[in-house]
C-alpha positions in Angstrom: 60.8 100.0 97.4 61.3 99.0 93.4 60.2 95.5 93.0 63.9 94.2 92.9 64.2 95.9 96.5 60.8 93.9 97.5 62.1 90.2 96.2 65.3 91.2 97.8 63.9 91.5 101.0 60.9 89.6 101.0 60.6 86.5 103.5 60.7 84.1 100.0 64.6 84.3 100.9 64.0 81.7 103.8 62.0 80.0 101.0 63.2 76.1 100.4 63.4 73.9 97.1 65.6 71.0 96.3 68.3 71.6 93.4 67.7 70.4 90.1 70.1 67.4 90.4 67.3 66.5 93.3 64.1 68.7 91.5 61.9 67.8 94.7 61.2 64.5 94.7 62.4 63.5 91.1 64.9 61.4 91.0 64.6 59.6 87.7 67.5 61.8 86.3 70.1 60.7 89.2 72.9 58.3 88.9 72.3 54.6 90.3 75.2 55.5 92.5 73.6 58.3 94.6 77.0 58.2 96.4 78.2 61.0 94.0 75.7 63.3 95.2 77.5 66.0 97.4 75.7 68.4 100.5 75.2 71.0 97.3 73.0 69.1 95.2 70.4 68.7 98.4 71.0 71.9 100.2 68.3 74.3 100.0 68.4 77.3 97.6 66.6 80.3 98.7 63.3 80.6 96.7 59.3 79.4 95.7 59.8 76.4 93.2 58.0 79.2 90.5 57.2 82.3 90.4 53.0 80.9 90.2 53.8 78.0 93.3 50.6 77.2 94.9 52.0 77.0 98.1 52.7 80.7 97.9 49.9 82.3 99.4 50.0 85.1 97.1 48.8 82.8 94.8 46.3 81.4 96.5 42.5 81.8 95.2 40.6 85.4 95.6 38.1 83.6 97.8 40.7 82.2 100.0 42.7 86.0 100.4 39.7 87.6 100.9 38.4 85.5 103.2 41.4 85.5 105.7 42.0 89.1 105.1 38.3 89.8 106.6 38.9 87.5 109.5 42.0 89.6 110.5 40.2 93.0 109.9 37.1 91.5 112.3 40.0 90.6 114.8 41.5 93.9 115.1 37.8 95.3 114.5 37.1 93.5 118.1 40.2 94.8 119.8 39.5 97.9 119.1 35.8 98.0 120.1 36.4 96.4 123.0 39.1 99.4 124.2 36.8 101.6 124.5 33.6 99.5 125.3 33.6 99.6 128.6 34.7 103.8 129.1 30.5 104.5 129.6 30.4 101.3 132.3 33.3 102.8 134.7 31.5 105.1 136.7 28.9 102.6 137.6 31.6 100.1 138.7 33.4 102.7 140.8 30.1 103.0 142.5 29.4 99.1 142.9 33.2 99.1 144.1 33.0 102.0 146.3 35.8 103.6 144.4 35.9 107.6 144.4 38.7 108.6 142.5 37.9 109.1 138.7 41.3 108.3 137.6 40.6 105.1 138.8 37.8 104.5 136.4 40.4 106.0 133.4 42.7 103.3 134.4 40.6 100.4 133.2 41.2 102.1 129.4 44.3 103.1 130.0 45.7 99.9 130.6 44.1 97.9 128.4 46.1 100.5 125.6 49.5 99.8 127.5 48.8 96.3 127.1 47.6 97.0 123.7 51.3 98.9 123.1 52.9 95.9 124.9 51.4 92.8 123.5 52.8 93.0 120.2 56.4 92.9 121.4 56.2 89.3 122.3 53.2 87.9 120.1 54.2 89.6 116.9 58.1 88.0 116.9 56.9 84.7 117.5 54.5 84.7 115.1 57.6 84.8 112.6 59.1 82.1 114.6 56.2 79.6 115.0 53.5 81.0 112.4 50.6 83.4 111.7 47.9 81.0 112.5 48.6 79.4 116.2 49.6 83.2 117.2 45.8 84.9 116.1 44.0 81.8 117.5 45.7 81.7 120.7 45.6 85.2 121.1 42.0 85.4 120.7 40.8 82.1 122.8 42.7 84.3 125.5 41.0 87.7 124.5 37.8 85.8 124.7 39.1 84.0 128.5 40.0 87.7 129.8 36.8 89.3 128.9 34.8 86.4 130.9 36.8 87.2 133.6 36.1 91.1 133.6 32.6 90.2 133.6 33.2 88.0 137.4 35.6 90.6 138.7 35.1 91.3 142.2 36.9 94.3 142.7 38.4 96.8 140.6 41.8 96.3 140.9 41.5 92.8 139.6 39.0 94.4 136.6 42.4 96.8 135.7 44.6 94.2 136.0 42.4 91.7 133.2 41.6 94.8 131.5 45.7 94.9 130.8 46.0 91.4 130.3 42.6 91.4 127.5 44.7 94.5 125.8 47.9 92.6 125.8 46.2 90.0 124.1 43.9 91.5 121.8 46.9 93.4 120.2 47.6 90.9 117.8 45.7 92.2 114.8 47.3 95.6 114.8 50.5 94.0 115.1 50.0 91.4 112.7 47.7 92.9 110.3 49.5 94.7 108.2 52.2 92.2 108.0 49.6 89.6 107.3 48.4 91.7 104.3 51.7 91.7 102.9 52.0 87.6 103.1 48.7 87.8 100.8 49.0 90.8 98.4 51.6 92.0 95.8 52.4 96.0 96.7 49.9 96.9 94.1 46.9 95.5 95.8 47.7 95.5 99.7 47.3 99.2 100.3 43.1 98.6 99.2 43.2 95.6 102.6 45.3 97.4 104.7 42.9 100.3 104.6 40.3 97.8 105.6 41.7 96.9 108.3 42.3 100.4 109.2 38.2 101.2 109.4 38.1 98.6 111.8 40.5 99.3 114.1 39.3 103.0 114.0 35.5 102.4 114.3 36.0 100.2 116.8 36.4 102.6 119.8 33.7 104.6 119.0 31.3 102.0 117.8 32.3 100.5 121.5 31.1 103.7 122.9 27.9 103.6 121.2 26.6 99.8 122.0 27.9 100.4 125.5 26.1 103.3 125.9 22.7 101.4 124.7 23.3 98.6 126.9 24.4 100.1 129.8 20.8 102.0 129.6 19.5 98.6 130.6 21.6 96.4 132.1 24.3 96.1 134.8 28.1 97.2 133.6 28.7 93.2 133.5 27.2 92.4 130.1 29.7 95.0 128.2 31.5 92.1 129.0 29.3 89.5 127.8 29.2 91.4 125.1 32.7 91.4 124.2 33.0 87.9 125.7 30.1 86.7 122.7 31.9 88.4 120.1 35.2 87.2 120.8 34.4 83.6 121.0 32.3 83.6 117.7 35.6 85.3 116.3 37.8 82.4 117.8 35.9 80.2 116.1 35.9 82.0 112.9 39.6 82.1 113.0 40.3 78.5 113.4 38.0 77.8 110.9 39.1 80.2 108.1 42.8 81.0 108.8 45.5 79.5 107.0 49.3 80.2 107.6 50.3 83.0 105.3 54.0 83.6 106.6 56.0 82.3 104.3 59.5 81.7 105.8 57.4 79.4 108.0 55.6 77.5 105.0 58.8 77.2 103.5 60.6 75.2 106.1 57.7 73.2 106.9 57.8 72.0 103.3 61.6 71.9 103.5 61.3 69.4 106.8 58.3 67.8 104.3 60.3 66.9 101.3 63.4 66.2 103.3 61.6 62.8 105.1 60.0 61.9 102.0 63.4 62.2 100.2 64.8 60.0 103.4 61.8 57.4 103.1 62.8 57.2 99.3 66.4 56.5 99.9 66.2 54.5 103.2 68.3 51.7 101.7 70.6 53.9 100.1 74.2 53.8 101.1 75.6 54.9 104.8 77.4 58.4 103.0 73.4 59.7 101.9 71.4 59.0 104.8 74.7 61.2 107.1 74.1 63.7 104.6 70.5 64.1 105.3 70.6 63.8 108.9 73.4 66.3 109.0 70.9 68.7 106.9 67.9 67.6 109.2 69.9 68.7 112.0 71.7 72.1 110.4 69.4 73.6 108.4 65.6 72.5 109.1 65.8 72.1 113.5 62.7 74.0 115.1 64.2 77.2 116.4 64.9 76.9 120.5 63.0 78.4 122.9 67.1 80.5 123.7 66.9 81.5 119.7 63.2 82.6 120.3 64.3 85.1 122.9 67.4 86.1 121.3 66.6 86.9 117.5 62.7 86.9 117.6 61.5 88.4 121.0 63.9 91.1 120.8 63.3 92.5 117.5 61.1 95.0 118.0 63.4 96.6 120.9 66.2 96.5 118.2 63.8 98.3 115.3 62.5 101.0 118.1 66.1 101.8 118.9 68.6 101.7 116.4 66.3 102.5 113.3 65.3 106.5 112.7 61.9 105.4 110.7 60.6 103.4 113.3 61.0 106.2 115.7 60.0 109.0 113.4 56.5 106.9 112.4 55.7 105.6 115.6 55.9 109.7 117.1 53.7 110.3 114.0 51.2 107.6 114.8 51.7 108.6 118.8 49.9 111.9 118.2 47.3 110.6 115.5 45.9 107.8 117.8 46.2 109.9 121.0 44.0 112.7 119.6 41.4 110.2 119.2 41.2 108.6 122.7 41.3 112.3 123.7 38.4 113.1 121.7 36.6 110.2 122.5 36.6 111.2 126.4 35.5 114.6 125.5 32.4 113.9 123.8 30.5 113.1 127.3 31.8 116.7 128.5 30.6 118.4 125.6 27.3 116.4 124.8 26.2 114.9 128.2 27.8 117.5 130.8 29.2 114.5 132.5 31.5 115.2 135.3 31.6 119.2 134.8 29.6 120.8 137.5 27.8 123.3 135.5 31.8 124.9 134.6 31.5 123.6 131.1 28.9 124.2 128.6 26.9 121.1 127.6 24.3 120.5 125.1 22.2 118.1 127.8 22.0 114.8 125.9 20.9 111.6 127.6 23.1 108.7 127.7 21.4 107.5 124.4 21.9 110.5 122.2 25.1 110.8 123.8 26.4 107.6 122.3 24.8 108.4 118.7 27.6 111.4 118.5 30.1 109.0 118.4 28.5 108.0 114.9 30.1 111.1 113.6 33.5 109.6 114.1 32.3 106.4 112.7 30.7 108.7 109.2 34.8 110.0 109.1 36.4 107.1 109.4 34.5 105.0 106.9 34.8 107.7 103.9 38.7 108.1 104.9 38.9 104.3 104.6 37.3 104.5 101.5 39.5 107.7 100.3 42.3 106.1 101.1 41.0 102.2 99.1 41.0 104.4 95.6 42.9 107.6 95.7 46.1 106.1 97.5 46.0 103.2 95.5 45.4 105.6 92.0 48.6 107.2 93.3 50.7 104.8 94.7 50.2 103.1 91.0 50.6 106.4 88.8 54.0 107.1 90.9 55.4 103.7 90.5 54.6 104.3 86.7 56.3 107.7 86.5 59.4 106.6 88.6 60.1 102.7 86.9 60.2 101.7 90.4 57.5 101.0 93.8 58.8 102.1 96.8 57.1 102.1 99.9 57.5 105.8 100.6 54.6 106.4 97.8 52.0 105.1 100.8 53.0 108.8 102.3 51.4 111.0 100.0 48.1 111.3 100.8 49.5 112.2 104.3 49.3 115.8 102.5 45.6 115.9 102.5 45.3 114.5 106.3 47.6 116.1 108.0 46.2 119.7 107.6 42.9 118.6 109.1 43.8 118.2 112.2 44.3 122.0 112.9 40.8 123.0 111.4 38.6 120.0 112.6 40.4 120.4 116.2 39.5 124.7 116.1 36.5 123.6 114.8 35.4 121.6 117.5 36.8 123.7 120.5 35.7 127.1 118.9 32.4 125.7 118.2 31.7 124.5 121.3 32.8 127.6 123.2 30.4 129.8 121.2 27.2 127.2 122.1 26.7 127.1 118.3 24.1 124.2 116.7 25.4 121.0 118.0 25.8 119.4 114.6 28.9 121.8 114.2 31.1 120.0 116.5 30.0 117.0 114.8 31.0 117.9 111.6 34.5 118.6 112.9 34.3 114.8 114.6 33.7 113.1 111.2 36.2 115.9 109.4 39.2 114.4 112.7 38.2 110.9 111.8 38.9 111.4 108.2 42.1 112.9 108.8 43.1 110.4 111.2 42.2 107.4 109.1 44.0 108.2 106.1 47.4 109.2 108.3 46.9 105.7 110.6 46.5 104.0 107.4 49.1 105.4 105.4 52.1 104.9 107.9 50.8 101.1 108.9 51.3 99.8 105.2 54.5 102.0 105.1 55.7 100.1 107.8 54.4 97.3 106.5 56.1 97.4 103.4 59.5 98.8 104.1 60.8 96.0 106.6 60.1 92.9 105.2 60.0 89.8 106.0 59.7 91.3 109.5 56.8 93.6 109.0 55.5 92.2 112.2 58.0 93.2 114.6 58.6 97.0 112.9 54.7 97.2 113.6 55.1 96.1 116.9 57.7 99.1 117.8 55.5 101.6 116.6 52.1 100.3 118.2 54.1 100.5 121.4 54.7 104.1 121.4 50.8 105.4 119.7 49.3 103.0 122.5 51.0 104.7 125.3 50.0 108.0 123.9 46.5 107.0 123.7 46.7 105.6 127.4 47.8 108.4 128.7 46.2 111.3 126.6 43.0 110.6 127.9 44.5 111.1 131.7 44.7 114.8 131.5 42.2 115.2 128.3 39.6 115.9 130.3 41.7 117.7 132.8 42.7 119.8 130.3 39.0 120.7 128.6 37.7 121.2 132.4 40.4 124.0 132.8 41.2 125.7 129.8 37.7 125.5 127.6 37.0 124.2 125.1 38.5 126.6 122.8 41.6 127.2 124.1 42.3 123.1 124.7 41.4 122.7 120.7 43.7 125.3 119.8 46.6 124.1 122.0 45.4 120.6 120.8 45.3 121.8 116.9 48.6 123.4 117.1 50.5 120.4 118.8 50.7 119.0 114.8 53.5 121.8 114.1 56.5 119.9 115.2 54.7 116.5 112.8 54.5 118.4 109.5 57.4 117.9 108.1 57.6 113.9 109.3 55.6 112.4 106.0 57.9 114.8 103.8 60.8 113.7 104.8 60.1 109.9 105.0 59.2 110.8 101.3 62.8 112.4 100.3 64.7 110.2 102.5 63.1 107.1 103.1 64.5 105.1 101.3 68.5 106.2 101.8 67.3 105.6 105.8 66.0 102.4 105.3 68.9 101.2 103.1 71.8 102.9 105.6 70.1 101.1 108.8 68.9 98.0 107.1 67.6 96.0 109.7 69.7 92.8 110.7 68.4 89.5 111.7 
């Protein structure tokens, strides 16, 4: 998107400031009659007082963007680990519960990611209705109320049925991430956050797996979720502390509703024709949306993006295979490493539960260098593009997709091949951490595409496309296992490695025609 495209579209259109006959609260250039004054000297115009307001939060301090951007990154960091946390604990709740059925024990991951794909449909609308702030707090005071309730669960279909509530919940920063790094950060320098926040919602899962797997060794399946219960609260706090509202369509009629009773308290003896005025503007333009408007416009946004707009479809299909080849992966690693659940029909390499979580490190090494990868060479480009062209657009975010999308094939042939032939375990490893890399920089790349190319409702486009890669990665690890238990692991990484056929040409042309699509099905409020 040029930078013309960007203001155009950018939430600062909501923005509110007085005219210049009114100049905020000045009024030392008015008339003694204020009579004259008509609705279009007080009516708002539609931007920030300057282009350096203080109020804007991309103005605010370094300290102060910094800060909140961390805070988010820890809060999707925490949803993420805590999807995964508790996949080494199910077996020894089925046994406490006396439930025999494996698929039973997937479930409590599997819907915790359908409410992860869920959640954002409701909390990431309102929070461009009521705020950024009140939506992450709330959210995560009832992350942190679920996961004590998982921990005193007395059977396990009440455990599935928190589990889906926790996801629902803890969905927030995915959704709202990227459209919160956007409030805070010009095009130029949101790509370097977003890809922080995209380590952390990537290592989460198997950084889950790995603490899980130590504590499990020595305590009872209960304290994952004092674990998670610990973390989430500290983060609660953190967030009410150091969050500030960053959405500025919101900021802007607060201040609006602000300046419009000061501008009543100044002229309260001011003749009858004045104070109708205002009260007919108080009532017009600056009423607190009803909970029927909520519903209406904001609740069903992300319905409206996932079915009448081509990119949301074509990057949430893109993002469905990329996440669900890593919740598949993940539930292969105890196959291939521990031998758990095969029979003796599998080889395994015969690691205890301990070295068994230390593999998921691997994925861990991948997805911090592709954050990093993606931090200075997607930024390098994105920058040297918009300098060639004379314009940003958001389709420059894409490129890198070239380098991540072909290792998908080799790490995933790599790993089955590997593992069929009994070769030195550090092989399959290697092809973990080459995955992770891959997947990072093409998770990354299409979040701050959608990010960028629907504002000022960034939020809800994310939400429509975290709804279709959480169901993928609920469901992939249903028959993932299945699927190595029957066919090998040679054959399943080749089927597996080949399934990225039908997504090659997606990132290419979102490149060509990106922005034509987004311009011919511009999204309406």
């Amino acid at each position: 998107m040029d930078e013309a495209d960007e203001k155009s579209n950018s939430p600062t259109r909501t923005s509110v400031e007085f005219s210049k006959k009114v100049d905020g609260l000045s009024i030392s250039g008015l008339d003694n009659s204020p009579t004259n004054i008509t609705s279009c000297d007080i009516l708002p115009a539609l931007s920030w007082d300057t282009s350096s307001d203080p109020e804007n939060p991309k103005n605010w301090p370094r300290w102060r963007k910094v800060s909140i951007a961390a805070t988010v990154s820890a809060i999707g960091f925490l949803a993420a680990f805590t999807s995964a946390a508790f996949v080494v604990g199910a077996p020894e709740a089925q046994r406490q519960f006396h439930v025999t059925n494996d698929e039973v024990g997937i479930l409590t991951t599997s819907m915790y990611l359908i409410g992860f794909g869920t959640g954002p449909f409701f909390i990431a609308p309102l929070s461009e209705v009521y705020g950024r702030k009140i939506v992450y707090c709330c959210s995560v005071f009832a992350f942190a109320c679920f996961q004590l309730g998982c921990a005193l669960s007395p059977n396990m279909p009440c455990l599935i049925i928190l589990r889906f509530l926790a996801g629902t919940m803890g969905s927030m920063a995915p959704a709202l991430g990227p459209a919160s790094m956007a409030d805070l950060y010009p095009a130029k320098e949101r790509g370097q956050w977003t890809s922080v926040l995209t380590m952390g919602v990537l290592a989460g899962p198997p950084l889950g797996n790995l603490f899980s797997a130590f504590l499990i060794a020595a305590k009872p399946w209960q304290w994952i979720f004092w674990l998670t219960l610990i973390l989430s609260s500290t983060t609660f706090i953190v967030s009410v502390l150091v969050l500030r509202e960053t959405y500025e369509p919101y900021l802007l009629r607060r201040r609006a509703w602000r300046r419009l009773h000061e501008l009543k308290s100044t002229y309260s003896d001011s003749p009858d024709r004045l104070r109708d005025l205002l009260i007919d503007i108080d009532t017009e333009a600056f009423r607190p949306p009803s909970l029927e408007q909520v519903i209406k416009r904001a609740v069903t946004r992300p319905f409206r993006f996932l079915t009448t707009n081509p990119i949301c479809g074509l990057v949430g299909m893109f993002g469905s295979y990329t996440y669900g080849m890593l919740y598949l992966i993940l539930v292969s690693i105890p196959l291939l490493f521990k031998g758990e659940d095969t029979d003796g029909k599998l080889f395994n390499y015969g690691f205890n539960a301990t070295q068994t979580g230390l593999c998921y490190l691997s994925l861990v090494v991948g997805f911090v260098l592709g954050g990093f990868f993606q931090m200075h060479f997607q930024h390098y480009i994105y920058l040297r593009l918009t300098k060639l062209n004379g314009e940003s657009r958001p389709e420059y975010r894409l490129f890198t997709i070239l380098f991540g999308l072909p290792l998908f094939p080799v790490s995933l042939l790599l790993y089955g091949w590997s593992a069929q032939h009994e070769v030195h375990f550090m092989v399959p490893l290697i092809a973990l951490a080459i995955l992770a890399f891959g997947v990072t920089i093409n998770f990354q790349s299409t979040m701050t595409y959608t990010a960028e190319g629907f504002i000022p409702y960034a939020a809800s486009a994310s939400a429509a496309t975290v709804l279709m890669r959480s169901i993928s990665a609920a469901v992939f690890p249903l028959f993932g296992q299945l699927m190595f238990k029957r066919l090998g692991y040679g054959w399943a990484g080749t089927i597996l490695g080949l399934a990225v056929i039908p997504a090659l040409p997606v990132p290419y042309l979102l490149y060509r025609h990106g922005k034509y699509l987004r311009t011919r099905f511009a999204f309406k409020e």
